[in-house]
C-alpha positions as CSV (number, residue, x, y, z in Angstrom):
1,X,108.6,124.1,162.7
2,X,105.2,122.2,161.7
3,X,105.8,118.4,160.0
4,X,103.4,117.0,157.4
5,X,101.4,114.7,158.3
6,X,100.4,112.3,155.9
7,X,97.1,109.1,155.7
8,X,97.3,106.1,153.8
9,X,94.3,106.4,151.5
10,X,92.8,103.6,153.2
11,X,93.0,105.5,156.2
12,X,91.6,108.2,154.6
13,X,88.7,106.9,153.8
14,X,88.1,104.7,157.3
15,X,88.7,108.7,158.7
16,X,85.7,109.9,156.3
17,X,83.4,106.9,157.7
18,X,83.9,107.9,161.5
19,X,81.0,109.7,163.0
20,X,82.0,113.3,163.6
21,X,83.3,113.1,167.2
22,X,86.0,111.1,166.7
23,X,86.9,112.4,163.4
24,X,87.6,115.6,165.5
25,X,89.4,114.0,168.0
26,X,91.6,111.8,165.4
27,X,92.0,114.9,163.3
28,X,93.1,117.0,166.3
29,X,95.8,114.7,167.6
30,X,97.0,114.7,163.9
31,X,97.1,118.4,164.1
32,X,99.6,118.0,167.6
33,X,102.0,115.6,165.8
34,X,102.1,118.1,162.7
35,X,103.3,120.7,165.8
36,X,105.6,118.1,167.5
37,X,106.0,114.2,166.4
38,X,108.0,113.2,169.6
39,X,105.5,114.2,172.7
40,X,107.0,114.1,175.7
41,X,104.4,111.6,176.8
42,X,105.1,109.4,173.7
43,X,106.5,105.5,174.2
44,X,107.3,103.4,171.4
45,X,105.2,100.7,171.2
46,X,106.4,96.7,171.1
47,X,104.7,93.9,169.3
48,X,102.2,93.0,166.4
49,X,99.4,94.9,168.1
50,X,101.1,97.4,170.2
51,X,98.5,100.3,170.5
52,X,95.3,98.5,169.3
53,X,92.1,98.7,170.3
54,X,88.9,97.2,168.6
55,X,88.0,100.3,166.9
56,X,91.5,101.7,165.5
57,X,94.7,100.2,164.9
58,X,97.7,103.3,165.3
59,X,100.7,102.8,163.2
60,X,103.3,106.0,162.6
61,X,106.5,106.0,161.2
62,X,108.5,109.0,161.6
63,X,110.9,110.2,158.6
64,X,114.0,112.3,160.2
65,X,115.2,113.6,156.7
């Protein structure tokens, strides 16, 4: 069963202005939560800036229903 994975527009278009590496590689780890949301390697994160780096900020929510 795939999930749809959905962007804010503003992430959409901070996704668009990424040089093409890491489009790829932000685009492809999209592609693995579309396959499987929970990854056995996932932790929830804690905290205002749980996740962060300087370049990009993750935030998820994940809809059950």
């Amino acid at each position: 069963m795939n999930y749809a994975v959905s962007l804010a527009p503003a992430a959409q278009r901070s996704l668009r202005k990424l040089d093409p590496a890491a489009r790829r590689r932000i685009q492809a780890a999209l592609d693995l939560l579309a396959i499987d949301p929970r990854p056995p390697a996932a932790v929830q994160l804690v905290g205002d800036s749980a996740g962060a780096t300087p370049q990009h900020r993750p935030v998820a929510t994940h809809d059950a229903n």
